[in-house]
C-alpha positions as CSV (number, residue, x, y, z in Angstrom):
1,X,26.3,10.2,20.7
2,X,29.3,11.8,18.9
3,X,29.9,14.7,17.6
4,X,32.0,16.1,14.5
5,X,32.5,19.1,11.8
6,X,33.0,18.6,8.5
7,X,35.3,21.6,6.9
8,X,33.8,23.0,4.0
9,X,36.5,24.9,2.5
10,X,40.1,26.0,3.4
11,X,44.0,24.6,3.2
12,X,45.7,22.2,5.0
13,X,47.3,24.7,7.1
14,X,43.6,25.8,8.1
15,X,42.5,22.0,8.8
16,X,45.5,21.6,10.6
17,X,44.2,24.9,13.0
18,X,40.5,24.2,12.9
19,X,41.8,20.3,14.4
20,X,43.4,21.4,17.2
21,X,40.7,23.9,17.6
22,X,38.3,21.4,17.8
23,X,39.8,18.5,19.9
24,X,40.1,22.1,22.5
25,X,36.5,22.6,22.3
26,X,35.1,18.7,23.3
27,X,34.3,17.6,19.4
28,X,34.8,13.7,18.8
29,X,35.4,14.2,14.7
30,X,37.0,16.2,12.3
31,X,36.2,16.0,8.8
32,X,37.4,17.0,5.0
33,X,35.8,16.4,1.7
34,X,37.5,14.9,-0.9
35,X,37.9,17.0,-4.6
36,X,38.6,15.7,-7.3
37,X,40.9,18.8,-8.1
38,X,41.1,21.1,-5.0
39,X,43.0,20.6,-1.6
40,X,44.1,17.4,-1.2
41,X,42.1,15.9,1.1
42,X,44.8,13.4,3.0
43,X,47.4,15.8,3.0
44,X,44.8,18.1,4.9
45,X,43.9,15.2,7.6
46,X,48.0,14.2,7.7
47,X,48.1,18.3,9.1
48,X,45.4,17.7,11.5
49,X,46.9,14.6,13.1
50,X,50.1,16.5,13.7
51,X,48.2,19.2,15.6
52,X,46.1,16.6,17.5
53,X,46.0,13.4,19.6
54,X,42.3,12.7,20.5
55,X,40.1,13.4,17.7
56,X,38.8,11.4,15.2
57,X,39.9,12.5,11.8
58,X,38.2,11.3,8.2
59,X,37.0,12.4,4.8
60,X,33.1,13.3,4.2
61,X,33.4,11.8,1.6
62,X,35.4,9.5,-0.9
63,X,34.1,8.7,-3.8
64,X,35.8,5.9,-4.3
65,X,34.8,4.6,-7.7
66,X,36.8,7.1,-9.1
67,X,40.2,6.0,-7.0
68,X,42.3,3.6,-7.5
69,X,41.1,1.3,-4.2
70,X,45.5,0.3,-3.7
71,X,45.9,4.1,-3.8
72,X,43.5,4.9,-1.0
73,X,44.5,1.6,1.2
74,X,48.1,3.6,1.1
75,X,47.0,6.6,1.9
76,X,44.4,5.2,4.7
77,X,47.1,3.0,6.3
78,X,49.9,5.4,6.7
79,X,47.5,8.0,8.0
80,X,45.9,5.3,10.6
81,X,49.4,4.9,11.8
82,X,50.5,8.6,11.7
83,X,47.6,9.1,13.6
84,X,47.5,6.4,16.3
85,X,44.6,4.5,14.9
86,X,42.1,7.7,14.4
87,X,40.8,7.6,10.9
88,X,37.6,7.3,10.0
89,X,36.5,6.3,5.8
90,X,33.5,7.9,4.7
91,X,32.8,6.5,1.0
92,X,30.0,6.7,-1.8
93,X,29.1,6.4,-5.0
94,X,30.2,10.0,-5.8
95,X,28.1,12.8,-7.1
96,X,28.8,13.6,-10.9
97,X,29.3,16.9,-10.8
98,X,30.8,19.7,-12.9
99,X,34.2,19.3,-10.7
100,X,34.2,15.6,-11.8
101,X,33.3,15.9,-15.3
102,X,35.9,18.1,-16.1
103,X,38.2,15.7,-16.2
104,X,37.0,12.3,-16.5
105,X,33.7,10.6,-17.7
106,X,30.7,9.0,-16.3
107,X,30.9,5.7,-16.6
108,X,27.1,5.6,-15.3
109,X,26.0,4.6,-11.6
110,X,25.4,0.7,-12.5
111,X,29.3,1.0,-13.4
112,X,29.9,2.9,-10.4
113,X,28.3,0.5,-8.1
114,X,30.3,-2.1,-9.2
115,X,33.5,-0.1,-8.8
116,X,32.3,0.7,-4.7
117,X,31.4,-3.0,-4.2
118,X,34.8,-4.2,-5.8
119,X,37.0,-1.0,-4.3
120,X,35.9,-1.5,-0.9
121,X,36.4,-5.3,-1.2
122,X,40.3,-4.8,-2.8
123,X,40.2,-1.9,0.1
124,X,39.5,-3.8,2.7
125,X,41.3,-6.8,1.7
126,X,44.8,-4.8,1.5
127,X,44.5,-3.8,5.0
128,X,44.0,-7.0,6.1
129,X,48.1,-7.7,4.8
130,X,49.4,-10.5,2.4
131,X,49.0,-12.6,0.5
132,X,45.9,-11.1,-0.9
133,X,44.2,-11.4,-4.7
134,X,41.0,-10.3,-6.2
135,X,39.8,-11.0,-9.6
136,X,36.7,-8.5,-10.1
137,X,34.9,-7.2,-13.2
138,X,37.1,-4.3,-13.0
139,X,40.0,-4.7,-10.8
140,X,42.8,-7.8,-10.5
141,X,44.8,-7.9,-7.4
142,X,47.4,-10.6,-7.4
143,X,49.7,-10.7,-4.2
144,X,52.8,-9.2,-4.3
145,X,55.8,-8.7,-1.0
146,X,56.8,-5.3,-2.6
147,X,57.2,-2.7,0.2
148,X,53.8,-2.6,1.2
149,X,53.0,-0.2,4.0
150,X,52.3,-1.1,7.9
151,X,48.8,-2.9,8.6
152,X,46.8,0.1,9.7
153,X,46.5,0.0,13.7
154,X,43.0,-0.3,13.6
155,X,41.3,-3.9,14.1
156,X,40.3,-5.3,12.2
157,X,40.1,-2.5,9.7
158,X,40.1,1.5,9.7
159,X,36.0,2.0,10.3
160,X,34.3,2.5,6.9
161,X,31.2,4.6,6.4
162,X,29.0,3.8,3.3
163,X,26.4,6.2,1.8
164,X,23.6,3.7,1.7
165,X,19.9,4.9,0.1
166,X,17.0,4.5,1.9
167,X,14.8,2.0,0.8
168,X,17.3,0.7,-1.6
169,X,18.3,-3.2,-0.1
170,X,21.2,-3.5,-2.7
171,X,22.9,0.6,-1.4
172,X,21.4,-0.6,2.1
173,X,23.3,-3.7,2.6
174,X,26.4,-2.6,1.3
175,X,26.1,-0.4,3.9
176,X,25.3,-2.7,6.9
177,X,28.0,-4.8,5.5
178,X,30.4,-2.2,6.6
179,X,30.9,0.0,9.8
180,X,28.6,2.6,9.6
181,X,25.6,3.9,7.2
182,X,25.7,7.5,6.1
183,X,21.7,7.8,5.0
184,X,20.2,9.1,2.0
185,X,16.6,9.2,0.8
186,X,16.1,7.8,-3.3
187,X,12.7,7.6,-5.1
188,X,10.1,9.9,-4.3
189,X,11.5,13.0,-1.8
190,X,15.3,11.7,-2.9
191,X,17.7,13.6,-0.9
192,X,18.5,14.0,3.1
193,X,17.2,11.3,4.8
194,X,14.1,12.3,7.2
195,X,14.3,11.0,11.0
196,X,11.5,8.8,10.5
197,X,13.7,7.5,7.2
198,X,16.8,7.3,9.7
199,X,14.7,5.2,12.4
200,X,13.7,2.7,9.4
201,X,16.6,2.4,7.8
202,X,18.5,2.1,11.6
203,X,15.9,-1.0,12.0
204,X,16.7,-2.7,8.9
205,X,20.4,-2.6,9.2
206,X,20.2,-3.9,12.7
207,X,17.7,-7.2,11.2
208,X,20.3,-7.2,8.6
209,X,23.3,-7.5,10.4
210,X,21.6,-10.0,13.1
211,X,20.6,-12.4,10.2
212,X,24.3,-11.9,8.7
213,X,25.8,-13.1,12.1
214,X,27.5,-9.8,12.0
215,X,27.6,-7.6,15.2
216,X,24.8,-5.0,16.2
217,X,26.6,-3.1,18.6
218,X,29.4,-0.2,17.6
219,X,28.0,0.0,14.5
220,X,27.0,3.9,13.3
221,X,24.6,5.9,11.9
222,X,26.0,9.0,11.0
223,X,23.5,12.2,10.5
224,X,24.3,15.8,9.2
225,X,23.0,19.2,9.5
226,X,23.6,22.6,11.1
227,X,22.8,23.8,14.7
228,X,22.7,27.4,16.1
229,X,26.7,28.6,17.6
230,X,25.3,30.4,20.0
231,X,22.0,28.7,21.3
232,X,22.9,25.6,22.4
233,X,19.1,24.7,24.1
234,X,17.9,25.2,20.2
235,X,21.0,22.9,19.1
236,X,20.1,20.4,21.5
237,X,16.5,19.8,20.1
238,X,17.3,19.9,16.3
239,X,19.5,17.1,16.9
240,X,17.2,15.0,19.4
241,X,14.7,13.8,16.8
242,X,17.9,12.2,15.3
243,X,19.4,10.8,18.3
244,X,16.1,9.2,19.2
245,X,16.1,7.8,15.8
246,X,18.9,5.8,16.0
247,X,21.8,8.6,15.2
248,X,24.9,7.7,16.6
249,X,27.1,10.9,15.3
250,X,25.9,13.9,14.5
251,X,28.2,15.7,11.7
252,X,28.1,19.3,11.8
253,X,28.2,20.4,8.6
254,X,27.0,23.4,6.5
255,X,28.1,23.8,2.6
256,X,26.7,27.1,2.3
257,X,29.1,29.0,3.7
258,X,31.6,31.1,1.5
259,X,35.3,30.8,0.8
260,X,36.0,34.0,2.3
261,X,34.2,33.6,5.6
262,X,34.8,30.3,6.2
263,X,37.3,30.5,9.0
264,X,35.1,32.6,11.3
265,X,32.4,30.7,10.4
266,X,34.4,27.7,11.7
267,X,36.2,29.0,15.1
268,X,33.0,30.4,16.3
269,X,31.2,27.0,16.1
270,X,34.1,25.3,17.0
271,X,34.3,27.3,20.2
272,X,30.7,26.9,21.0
273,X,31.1,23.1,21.3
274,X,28.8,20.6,20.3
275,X,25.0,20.4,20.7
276,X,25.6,17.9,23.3
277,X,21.6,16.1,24.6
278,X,21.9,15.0,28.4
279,X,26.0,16.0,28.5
280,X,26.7,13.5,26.1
């Protein structure tokens, strides 16, 4: 299992910090969200890769119906080669919130579905080099030899997490389709997936993937929450029952916290390590 901490608020001066801070202290992943007006979340991750060499680094998450998918290939390609191949994607439908609507519209999740499906496709797609051309509902790629970036050095693409909701099939298989499933609960008791919902989900993605022809193995199933800084016996057990459900990162990640505290809040779990199960 693998460990990261997703940064809840603060600059890219304190990402860059709370990195190298974390690659000291044995954690596998570091994490930013993504605003739509805020700190910018890739200028935050370029910081950290300049103060690291080990650590994953990635965004919790994109919401990547609302980017222009050539935009984010860009941005995810020059920071997989700043960073020696580290990045991790983390995208979703996007919540919208007051911080969205502020500025632009919902078009309505059926929309937004279709702008995930086709985004990660063009996404995807552009990493993979030239000549490439889509024709979606709502995008039109056609291929074009005009400076585009390095090939990301990840193969064969940067690792792409997608918010899937369990018992969805359509927001499941998206999901399996991909590299890693970040789980959600819909319908009755929508919200954080349960362990039991994790272990189901886990299953289905595997019977998915095996009838797609698509690798079981490496594939992740990334679960969130907070542990104790300093009781590491107590951290150990809350994130067991997600382990043994099929869990193969646990993100450390608590919203709550506020602005103003957020830096102690962050070097004294950082410090503490990871609520490692068996040393691992």
């Amino acid at each position: 299992m693998r460990y990261g901490f997703v940064l809840p608020w603060g600059d890219a001066r304190t990402a860059a910090d709370l990195a190298a801070l974390a690659e000291r202290h044995g954690w596998d992943g570091f994490f930013v969200w993504e605003p739509i007006w805020g700190v910018d979340a890739w200028i935050a991750l370029a910081a950290a890769a300049m103060t690291t060499s080990r650590i994953r680094l990635g965004t919790m998450l994109t919401p990547l119906p609302r980017r222009r998918p050539w935009d984010v290939a860009s941005q995810t390609a020059t920071l997989d080669n700043l960073s020696g191949g580290r990045l991790i994607l983390s995208v979703g439908l996007g919540a919208a919130h007051a911080g969205w609507l502020a500025f632009e519209p919902d078009p309505g999740r059926k929309v937004r579905a279709q702008l995930l499906d086709e985004g990660l496709e063009v996404l995807t797609g552009l990493w993979a080099g030239q000549p490439y051309e889509f024709e979606g509902t709502h995008y039109r790629v056609t291929p074009s030899d005009f400076m585009p970036p390095p090939p990301p050095v990840q193969r064969p693409r940067i690792p792409v997490w997608v918010v899937g909701g369990w018992p969805a099939t359509r927001s499941m298989a998206r999901a399996a389709r991909y590299d890693g499933w970040l789980p959600n609960a819909i319908g009755k008791g929508a919200g954080p997936a349960t362990p039991e919902q994790v272990r189901a989900g886990t299953e289905w993605i595997r019977d998915f993937r095996t009838v797609e022809g698509l690798p079981t193995q490496g594939y992740d199933v990334v679960c969130e929450g907070t542990t104790p800084a300093g009781d590491p016996a107590a951290g150990t057990e809350l994130v067991r029952p997600w382990r043994e459900a099929g869990a193969t990162w646990w993100i450390e990640s608590d919203w709550s916290v506020a602005r103003e505290a957020v830096r102690d809040y962050a070097e004294e779990r950082l410090r503490a390590g990871p609520p490692r199960i068996d040393g691992r």
